[in-house]
Structures are given as structure tokens and as C-alpha cells.
CHARMM-style PDB file with segment names, atoms N, HN, CA, C and O in Angstrom:
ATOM      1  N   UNK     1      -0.109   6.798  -5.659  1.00  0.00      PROA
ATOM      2  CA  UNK     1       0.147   5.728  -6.608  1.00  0.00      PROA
ATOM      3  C   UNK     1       1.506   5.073  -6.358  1.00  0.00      PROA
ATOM      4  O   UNK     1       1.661   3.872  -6.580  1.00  0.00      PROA
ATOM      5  N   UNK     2       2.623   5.952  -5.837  1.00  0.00      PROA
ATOM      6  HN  UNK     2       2.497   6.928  -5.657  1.00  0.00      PROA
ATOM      7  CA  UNK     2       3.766   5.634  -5.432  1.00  0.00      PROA
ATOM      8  C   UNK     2       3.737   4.304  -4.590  1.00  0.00      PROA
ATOM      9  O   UNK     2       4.269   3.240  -4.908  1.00  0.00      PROA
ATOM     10  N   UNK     3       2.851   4.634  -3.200  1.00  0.00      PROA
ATOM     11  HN  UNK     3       2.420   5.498  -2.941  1.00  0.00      PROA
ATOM     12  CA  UNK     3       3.126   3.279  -2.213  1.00  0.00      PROA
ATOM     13  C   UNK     3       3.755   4.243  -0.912  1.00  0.00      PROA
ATOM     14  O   UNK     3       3.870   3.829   0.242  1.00  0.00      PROA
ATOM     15  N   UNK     4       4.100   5.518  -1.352  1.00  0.00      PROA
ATOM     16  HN  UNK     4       4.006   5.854  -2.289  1.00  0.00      PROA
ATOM     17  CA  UNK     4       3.751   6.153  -0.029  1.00  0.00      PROA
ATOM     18  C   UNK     4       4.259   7.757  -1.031  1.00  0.00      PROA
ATOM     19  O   UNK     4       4.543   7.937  -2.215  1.00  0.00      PROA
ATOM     20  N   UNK     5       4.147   8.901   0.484  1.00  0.00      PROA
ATOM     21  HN  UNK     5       3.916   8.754   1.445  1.00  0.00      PROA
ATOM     22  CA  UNK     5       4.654  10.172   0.224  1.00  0.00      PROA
ATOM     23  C   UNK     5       4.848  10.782   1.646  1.00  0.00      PROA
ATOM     24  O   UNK     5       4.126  10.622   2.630  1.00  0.00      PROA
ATOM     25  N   UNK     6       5.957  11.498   1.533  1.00  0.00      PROA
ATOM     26  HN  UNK     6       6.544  11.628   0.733  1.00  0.00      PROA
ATOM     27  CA  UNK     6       6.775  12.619   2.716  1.00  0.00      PROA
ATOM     28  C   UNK     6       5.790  13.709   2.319  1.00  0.00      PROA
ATOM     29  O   UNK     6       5.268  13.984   1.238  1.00  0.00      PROA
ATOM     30  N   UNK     7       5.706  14.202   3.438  1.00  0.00      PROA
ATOM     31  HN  UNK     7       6.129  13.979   4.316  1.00  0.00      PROA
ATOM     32  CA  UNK     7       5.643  15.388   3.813  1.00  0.00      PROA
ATOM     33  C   UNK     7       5.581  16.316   4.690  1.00  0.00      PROA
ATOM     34  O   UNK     7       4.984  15.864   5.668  1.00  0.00      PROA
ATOM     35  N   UNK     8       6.012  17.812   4.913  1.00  0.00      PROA
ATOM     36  HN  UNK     8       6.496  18.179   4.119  1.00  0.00      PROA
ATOM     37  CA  UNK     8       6.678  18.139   5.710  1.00  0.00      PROA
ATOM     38  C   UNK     8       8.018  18.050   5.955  1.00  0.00      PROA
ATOM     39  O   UNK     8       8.604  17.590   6.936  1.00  0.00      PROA
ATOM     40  N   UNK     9       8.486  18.601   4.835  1.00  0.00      PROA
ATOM     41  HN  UNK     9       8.010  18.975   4.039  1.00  0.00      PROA
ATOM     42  CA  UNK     9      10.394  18.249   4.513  1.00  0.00      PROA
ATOM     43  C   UNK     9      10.894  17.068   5.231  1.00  0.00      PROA
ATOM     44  O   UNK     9      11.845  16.887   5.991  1.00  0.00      PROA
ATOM     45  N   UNK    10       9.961  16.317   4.759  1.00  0.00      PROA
ATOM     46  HN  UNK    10       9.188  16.464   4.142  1.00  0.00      PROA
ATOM     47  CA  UNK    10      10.105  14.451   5.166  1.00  0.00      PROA
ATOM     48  C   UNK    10      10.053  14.307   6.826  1.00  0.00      PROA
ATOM     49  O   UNK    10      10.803  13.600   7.499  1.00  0.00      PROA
ATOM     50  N   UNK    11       9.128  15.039   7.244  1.00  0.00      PROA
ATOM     51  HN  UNK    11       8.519  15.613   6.697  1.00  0.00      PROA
ATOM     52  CA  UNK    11       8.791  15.091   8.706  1.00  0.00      PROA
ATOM     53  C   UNK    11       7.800  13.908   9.090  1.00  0.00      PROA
ATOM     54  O   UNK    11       7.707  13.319  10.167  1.00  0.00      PROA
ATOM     55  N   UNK    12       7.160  13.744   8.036  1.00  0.00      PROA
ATOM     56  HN  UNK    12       7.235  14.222   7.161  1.00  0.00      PROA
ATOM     57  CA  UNK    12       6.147  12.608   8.225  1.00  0.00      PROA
ATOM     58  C   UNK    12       5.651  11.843   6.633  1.00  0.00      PROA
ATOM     59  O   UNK    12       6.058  12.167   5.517  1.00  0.00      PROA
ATOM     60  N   UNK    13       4.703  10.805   6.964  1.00  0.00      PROA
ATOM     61  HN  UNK    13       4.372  10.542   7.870  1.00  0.00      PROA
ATOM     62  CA  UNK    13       5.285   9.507   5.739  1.00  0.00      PROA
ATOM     63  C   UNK    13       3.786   9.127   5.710  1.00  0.00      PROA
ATOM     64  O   UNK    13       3.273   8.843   6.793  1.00  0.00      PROA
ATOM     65  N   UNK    14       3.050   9.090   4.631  1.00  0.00      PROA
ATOM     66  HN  UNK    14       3.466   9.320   3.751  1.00  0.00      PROA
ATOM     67  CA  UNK    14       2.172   8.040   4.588  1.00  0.00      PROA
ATOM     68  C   UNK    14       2.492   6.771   3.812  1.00  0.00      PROA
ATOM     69  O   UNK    14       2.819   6.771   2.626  1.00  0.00      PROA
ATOM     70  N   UNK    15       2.354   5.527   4.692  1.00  0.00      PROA
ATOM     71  HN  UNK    15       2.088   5.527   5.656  1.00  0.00      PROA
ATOM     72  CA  UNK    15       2.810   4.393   3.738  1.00  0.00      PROA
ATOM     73  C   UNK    15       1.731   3.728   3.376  1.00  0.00      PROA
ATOM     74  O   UNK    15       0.955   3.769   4.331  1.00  0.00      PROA
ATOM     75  N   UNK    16       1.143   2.970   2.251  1.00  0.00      PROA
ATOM     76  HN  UNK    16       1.773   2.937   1.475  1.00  0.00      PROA
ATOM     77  CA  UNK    16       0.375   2.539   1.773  1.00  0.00      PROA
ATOM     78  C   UNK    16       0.709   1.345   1.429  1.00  0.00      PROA
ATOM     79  O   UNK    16       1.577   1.062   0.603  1.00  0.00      PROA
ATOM     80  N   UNK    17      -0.200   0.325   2.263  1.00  0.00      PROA
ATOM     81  HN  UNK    17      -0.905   0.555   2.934  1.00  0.00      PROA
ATOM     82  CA  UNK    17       0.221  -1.397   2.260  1.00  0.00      PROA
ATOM     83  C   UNK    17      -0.888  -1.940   1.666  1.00  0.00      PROA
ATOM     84  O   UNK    17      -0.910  -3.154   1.872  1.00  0.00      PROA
ATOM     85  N   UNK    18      -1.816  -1.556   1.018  1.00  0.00      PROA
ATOM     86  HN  UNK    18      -1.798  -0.571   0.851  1.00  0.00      PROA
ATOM     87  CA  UNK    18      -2.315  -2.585   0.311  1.00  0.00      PROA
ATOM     88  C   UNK    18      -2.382  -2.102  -1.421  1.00  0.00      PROA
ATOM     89  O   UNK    18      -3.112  -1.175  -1.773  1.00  0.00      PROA
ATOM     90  N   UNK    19      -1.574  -2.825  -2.340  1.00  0.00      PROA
ATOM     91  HN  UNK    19      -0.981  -3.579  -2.055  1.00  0.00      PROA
ATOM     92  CA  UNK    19      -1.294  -2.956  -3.713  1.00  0.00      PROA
ATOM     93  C   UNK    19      -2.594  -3.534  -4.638  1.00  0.00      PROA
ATOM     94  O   UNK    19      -3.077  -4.666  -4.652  1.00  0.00      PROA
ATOM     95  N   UNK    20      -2.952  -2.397  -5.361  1.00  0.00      PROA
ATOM     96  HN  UNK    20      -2.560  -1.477  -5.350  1.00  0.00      PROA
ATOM     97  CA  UNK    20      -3.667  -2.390  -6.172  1.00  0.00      PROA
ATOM     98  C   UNK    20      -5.193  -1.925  -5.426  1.00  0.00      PROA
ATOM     99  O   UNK    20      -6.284  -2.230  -5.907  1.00  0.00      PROA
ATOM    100  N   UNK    21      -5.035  -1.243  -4.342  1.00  0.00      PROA
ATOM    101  HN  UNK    21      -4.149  -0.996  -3.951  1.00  0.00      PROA
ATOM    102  CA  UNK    21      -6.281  -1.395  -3.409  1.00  0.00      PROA
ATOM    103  C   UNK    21      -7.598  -1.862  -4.152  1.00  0.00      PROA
ATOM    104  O   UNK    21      -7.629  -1.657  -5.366  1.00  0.00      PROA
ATOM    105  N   UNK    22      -8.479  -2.351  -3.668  1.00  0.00      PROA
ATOM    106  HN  UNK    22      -8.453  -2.518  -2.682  1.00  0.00      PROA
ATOM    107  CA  UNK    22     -10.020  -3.288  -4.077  1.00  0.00      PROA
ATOM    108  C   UNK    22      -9.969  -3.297  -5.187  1.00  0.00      PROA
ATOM    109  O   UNK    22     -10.869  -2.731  -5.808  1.00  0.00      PROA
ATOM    110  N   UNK    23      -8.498  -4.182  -6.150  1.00  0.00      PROA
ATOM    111  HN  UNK    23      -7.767  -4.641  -5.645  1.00  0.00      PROA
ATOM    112  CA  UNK    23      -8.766  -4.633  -7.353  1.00  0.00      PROA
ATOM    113  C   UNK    23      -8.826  -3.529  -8.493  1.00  0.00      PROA
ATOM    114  O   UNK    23      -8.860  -3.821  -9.688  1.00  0.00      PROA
ATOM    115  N   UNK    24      -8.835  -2.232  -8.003  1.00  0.00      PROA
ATOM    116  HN  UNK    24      -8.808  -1.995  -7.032  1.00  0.00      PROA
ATOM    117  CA  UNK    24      -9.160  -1.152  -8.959  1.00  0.00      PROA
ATOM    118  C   UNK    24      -8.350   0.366  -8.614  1.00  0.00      PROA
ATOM    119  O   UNK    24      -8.900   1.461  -8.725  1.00  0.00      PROA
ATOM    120  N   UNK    25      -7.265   0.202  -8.280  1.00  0.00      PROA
ATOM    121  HN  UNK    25      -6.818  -0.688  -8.190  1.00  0.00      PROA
ATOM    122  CA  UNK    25      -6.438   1.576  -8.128  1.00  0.00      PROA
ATOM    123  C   UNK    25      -5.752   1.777  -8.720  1.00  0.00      PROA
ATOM    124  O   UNK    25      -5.780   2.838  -9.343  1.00  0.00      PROA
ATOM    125  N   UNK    26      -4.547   0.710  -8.900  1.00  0.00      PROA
ATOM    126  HN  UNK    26      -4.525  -0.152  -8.394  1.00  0.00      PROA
ATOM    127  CA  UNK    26      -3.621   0.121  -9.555  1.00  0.00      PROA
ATOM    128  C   UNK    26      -2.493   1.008  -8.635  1.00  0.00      PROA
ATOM    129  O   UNK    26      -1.511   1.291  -9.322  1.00  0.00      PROA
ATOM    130  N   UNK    27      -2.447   1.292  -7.843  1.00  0.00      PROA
ATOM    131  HN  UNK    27      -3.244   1.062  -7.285  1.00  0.00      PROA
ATOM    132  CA  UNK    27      -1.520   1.713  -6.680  1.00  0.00      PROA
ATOM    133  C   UNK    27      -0.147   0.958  -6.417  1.00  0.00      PROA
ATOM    134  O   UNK    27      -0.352  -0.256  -6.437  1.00  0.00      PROA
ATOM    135  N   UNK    28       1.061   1.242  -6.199  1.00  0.00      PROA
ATOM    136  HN  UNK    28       1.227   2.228  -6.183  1.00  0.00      PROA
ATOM    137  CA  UNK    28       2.114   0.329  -5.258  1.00  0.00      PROA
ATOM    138  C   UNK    28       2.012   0.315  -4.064  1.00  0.00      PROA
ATOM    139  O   UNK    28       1.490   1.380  -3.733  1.00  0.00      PROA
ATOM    140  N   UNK    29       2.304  -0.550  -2.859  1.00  0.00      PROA
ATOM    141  HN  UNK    29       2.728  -1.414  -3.128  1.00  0.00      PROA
ATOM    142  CA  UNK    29       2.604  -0.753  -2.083  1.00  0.00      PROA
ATOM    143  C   UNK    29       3.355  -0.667  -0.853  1.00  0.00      PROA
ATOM    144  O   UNK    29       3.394  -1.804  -0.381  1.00  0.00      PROA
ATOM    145  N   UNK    30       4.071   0.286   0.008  1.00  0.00      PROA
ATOM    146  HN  UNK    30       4.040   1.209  -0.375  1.00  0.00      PROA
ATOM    147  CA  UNK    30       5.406  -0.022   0.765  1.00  0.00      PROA
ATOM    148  C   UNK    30       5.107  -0.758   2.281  1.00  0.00      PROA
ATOM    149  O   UNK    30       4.121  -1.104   2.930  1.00  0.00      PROA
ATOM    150  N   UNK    31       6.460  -0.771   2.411  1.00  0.00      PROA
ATOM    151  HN  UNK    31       7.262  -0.489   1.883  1.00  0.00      PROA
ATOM    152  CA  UNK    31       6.607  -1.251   3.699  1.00  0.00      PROA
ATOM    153  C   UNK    31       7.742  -0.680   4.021  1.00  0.00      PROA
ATOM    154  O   UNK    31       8.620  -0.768   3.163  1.00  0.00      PROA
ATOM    155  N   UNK    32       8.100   0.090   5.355  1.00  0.00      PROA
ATOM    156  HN  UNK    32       7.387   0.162   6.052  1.00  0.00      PROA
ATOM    157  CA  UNK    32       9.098   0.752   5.421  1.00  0.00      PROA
ATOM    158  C   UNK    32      10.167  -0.041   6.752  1.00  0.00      PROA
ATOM    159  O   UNK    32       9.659  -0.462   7.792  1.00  0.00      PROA
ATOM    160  N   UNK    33      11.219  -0.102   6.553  1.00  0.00      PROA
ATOM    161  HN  UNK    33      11.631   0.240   5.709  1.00  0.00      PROA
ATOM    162  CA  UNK    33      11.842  -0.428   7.736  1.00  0.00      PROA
ATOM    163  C   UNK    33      12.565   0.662   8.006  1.00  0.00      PROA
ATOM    164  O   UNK    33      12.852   1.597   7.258  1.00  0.00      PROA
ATOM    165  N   UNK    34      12.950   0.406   9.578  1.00  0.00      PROA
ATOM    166  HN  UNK    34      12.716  -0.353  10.185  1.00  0.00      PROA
ATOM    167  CA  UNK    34      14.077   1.123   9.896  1.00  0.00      PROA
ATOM    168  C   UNK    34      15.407   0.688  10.556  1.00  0.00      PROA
ATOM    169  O   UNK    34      15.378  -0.365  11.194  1.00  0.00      PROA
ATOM    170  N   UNK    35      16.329   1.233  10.494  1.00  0.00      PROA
ATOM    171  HN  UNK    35      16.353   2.088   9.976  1.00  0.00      PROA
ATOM    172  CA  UNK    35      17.609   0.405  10.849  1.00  0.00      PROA
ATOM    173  C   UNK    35      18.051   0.987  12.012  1.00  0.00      PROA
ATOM    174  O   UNK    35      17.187   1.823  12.280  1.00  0.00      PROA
ATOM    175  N   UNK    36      19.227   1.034  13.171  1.00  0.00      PROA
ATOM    176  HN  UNK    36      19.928   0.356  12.953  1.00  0.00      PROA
ATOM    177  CA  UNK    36      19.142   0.694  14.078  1.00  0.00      PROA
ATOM    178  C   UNK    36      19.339   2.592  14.826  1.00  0.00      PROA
ATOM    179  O   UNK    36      19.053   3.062  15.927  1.00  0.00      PROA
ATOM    180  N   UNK    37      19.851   3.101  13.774  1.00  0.00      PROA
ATOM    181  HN  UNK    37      20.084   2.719  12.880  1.00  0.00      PROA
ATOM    182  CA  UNK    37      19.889   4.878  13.819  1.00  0.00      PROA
ATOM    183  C   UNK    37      18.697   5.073  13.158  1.00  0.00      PROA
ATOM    184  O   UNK    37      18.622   6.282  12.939  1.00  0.00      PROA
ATOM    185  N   UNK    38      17.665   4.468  12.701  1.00  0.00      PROA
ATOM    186  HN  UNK    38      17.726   3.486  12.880  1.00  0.00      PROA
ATOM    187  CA  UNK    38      16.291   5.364  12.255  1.00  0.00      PROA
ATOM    188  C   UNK    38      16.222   5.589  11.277  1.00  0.00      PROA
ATOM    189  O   UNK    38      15.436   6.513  11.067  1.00  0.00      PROA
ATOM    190  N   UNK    39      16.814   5.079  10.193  1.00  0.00      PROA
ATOM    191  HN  UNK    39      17.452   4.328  10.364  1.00  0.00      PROA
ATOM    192  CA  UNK    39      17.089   5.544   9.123  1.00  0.00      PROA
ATOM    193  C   UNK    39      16.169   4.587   8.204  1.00  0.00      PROA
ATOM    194  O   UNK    39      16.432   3.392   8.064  1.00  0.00      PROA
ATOM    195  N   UNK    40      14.934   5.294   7.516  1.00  0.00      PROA
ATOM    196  HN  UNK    40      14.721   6.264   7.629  1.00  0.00      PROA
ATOM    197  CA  UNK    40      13.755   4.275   6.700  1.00  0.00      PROA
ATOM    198  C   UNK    40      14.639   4.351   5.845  1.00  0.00      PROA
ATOM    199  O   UNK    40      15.419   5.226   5.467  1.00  0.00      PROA
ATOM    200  N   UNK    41      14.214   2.343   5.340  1.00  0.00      PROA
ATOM    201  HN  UNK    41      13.581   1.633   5.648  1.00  0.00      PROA
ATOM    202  CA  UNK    41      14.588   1.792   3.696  1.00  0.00      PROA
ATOM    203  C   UNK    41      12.735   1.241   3.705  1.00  0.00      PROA
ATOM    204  O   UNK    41      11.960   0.548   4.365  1.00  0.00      PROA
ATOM    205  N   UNK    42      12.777   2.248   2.293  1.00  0.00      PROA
ATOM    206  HN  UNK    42      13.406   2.811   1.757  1.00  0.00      PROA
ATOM    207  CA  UNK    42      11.434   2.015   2.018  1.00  0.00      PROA
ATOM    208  C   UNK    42      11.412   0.723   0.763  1.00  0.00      PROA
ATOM    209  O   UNK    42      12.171   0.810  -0.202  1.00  0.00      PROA
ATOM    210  N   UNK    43      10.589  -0.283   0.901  1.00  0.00      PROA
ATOM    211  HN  UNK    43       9.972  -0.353   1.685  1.00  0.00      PROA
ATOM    212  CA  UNK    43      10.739  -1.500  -0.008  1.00  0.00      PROA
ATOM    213  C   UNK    43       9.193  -1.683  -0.665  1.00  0.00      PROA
ATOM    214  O   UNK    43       8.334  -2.133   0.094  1.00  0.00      PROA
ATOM    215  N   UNK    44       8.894  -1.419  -1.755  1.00  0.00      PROA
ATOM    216  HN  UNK    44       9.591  -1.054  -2.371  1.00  0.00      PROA
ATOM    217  CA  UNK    44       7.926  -0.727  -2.617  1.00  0.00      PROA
ATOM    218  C   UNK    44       7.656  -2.371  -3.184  1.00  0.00      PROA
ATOM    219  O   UNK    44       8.538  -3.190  -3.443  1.00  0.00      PROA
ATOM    220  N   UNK    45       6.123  -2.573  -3.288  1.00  0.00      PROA
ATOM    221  HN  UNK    45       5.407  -1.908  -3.078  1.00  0.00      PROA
ATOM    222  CA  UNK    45       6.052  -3.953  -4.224  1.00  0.00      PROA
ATOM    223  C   UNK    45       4.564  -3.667  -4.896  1.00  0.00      PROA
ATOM    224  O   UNK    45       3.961  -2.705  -4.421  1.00  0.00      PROA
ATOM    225  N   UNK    46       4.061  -4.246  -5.721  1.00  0.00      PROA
ATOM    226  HN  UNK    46       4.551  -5.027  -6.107  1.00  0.00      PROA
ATOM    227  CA  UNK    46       3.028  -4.193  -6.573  1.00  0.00      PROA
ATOM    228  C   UNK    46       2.000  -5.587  -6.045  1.00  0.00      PROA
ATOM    229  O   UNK    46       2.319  -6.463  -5.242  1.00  0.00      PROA
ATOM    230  N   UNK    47       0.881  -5.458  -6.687  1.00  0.00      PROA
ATOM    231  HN  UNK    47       0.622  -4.746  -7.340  1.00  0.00      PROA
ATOM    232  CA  UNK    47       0.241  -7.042  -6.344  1.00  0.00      PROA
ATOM    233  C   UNK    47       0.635  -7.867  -6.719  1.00  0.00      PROA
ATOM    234  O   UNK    47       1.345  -7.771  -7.720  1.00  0.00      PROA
ATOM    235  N   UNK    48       0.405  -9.038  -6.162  1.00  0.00      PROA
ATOM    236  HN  UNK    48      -0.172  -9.115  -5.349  1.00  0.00      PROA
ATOM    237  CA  UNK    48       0.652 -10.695  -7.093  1.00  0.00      PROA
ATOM    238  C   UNK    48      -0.098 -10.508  -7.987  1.00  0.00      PROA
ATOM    239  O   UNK    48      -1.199  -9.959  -8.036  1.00  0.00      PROA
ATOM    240  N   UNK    49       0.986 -11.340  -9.269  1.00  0.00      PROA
ATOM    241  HN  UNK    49       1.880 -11.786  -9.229  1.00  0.00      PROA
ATOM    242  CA  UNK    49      -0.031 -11.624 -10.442  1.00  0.00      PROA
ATOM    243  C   UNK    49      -1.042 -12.204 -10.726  1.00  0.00      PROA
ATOM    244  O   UNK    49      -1.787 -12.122 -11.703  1.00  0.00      PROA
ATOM    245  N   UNK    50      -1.059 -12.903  -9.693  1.00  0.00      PROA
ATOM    246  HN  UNK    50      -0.454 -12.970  -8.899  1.00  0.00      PROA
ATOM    247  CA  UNK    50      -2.685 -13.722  -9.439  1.00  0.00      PROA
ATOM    248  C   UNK    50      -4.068 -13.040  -9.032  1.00  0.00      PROA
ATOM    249  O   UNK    50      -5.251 -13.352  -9.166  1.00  0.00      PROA
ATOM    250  N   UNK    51      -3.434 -12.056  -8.521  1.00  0.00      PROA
ATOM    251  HN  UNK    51      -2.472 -11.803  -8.412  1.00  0.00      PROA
ATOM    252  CA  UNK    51      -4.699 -11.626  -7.515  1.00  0.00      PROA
ATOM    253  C   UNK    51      -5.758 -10.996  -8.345  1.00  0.00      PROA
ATOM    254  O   UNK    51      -6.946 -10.858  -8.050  1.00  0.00      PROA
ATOM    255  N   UNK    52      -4.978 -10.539  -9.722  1.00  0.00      PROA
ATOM    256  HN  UNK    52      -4.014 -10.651  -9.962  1.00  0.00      PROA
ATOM    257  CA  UNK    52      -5.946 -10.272 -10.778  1.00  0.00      PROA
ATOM    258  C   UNK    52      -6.822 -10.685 -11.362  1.00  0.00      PROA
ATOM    259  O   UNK    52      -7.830 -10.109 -11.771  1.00  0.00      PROA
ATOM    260  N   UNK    53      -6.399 -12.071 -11.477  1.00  0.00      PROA
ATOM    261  HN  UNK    53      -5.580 -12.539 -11.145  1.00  0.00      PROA
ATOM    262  CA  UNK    53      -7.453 -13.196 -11.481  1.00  0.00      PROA
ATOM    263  C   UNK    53      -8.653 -13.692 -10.391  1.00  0.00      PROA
ATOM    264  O   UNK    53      -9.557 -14.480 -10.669  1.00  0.00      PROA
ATOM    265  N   UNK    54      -8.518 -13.285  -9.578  1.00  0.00      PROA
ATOM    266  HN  UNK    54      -7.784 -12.644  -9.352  1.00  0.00      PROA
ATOM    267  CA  UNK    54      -9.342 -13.469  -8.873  1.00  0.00      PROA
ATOM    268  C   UNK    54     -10.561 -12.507  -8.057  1.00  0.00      PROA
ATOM    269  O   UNK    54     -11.019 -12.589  -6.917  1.00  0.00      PROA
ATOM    270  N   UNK    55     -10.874 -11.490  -9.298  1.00  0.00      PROA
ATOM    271  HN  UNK    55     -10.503 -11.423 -10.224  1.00  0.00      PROA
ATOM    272  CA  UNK    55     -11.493 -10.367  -8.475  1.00  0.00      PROA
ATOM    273  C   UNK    55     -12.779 -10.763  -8.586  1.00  0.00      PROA
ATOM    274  O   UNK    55     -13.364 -11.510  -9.370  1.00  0.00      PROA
ATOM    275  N   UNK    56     -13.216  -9.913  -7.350  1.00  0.00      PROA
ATOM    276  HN  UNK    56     -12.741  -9.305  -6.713  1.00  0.00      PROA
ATOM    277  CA  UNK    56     -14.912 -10.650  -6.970  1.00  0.00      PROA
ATOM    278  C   UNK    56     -16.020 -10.029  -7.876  1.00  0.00      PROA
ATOM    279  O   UNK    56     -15.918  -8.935  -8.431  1.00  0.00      PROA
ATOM    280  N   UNK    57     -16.828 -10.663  -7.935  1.00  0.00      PROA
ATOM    281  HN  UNK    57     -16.911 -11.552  -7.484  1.00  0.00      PROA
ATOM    282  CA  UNK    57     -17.799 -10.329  -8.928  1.00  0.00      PROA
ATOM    283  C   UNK    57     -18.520  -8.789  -8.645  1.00  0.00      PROA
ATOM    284  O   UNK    57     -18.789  -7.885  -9.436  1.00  0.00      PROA
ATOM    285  N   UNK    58     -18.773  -8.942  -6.663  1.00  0.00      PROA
ATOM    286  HN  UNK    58     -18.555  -9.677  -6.021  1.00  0.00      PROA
ATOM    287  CA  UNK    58     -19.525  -7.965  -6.201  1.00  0.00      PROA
ATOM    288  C   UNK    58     -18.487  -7.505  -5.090  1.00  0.00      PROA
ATOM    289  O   UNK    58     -17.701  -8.352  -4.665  1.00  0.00      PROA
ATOM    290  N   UNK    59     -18.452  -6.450  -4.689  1.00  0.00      PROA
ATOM    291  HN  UNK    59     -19.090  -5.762  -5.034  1.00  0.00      PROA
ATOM    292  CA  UNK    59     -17.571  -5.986  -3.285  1.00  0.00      PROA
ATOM    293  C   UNK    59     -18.946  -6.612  -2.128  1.00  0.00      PROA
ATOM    294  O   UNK    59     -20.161  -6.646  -2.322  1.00  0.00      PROA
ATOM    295  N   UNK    60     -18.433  -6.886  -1.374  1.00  0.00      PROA
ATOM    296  HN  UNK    60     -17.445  -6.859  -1.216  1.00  0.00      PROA
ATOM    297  CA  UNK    60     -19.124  -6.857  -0.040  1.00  0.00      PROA
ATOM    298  C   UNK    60     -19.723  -5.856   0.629  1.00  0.00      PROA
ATOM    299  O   UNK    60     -19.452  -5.014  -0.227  1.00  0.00      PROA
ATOM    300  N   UNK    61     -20.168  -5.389   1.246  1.00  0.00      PROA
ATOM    301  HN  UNK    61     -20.388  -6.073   1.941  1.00  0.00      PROA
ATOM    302  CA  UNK    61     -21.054  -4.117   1.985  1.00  0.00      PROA
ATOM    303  C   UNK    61     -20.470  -4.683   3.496  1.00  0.00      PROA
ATOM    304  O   UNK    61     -20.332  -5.733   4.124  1.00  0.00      PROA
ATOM    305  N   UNK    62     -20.199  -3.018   3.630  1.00  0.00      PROA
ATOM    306  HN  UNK    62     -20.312  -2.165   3.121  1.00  0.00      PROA
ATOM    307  CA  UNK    62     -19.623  -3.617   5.220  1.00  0.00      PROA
ATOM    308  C   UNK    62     -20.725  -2.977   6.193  1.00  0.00      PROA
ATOM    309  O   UNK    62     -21.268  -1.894   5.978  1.00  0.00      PROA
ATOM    310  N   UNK    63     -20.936  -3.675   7.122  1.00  0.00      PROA
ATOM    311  HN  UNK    63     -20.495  -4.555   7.297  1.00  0.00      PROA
ATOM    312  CA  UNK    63     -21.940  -3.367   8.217  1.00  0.00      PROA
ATOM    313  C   UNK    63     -21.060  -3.288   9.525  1.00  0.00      PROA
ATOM    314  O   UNK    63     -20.121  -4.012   9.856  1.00  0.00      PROA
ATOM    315  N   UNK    64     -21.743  -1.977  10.317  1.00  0.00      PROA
ATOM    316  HN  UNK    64     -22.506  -1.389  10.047  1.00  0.00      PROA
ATOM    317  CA  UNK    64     -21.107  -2.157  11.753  1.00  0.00      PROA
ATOM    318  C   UNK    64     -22.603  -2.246  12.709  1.00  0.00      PROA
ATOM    319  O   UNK    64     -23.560  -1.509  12.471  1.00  0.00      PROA
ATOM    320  N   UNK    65     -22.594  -3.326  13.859  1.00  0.00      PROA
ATOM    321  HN  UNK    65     -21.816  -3.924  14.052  1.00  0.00      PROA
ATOM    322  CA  UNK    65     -23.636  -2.889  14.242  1.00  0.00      PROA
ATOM    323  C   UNK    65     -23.477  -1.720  15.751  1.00  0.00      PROA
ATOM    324  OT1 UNK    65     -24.482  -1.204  16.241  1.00  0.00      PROA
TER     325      UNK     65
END
């Protein structure tokens, strides 16, 4: 729900870039940078306020052929 989590005494990171995933998580977001020694600044954002407005009636069905 955060937008990411360490683990492994911050050995490794899952970051999570899409906010609010399919309209129904209500999740945050990150995006992590790093600076020029490696050092992540994690920058956390929520959805646009719009996007709420605009949820689809039906999800799509995904097909692979």
C-alpha cells in the first residue's frame, strides 16, 4: 500500500509504479532515484484526481495469442 518495501535488511526493494492499481487498490506509488554514490531518494505519489472519474465500466480481458 506504501508504493514500495525493503527487504532483506534493505538488500532489495520492490517499487510499485502504478497508483491506485485498476481503479481499485487504493495503493501509492514510487519512483526511486539514485544519486551519484547510489544512494535511493524514494519519491512516493498517489493517483490524479481525475483518474477517479474516469473508471471503466468493464475491465478489458487480456488475450495472448
Amino acid at each position: 500500500m506504501e508504493g514500495y518495501q525493503w527487504f532483506f535488511d534493505q538488500q532489495l526493494i520492490t517499487v510499485w509504479s502504478a497508483p491506485n492499481y485498476m481503479y481499485r487498490a487504493g495503493n501509492k506509488a514510487t519512483v526511486m532515484k539514485l544519486d551519484e554514490s547510489l544512494t535511493p531518494n524514494l519519491i512516493e505519489f498517489t493517483e490524479h484526481p481525475d483518474s477517479s472519474s474516469r473508471k471503466p465500466d468493464e475491465l478489458p480481458l487480456t488475450y495472448f495469442a
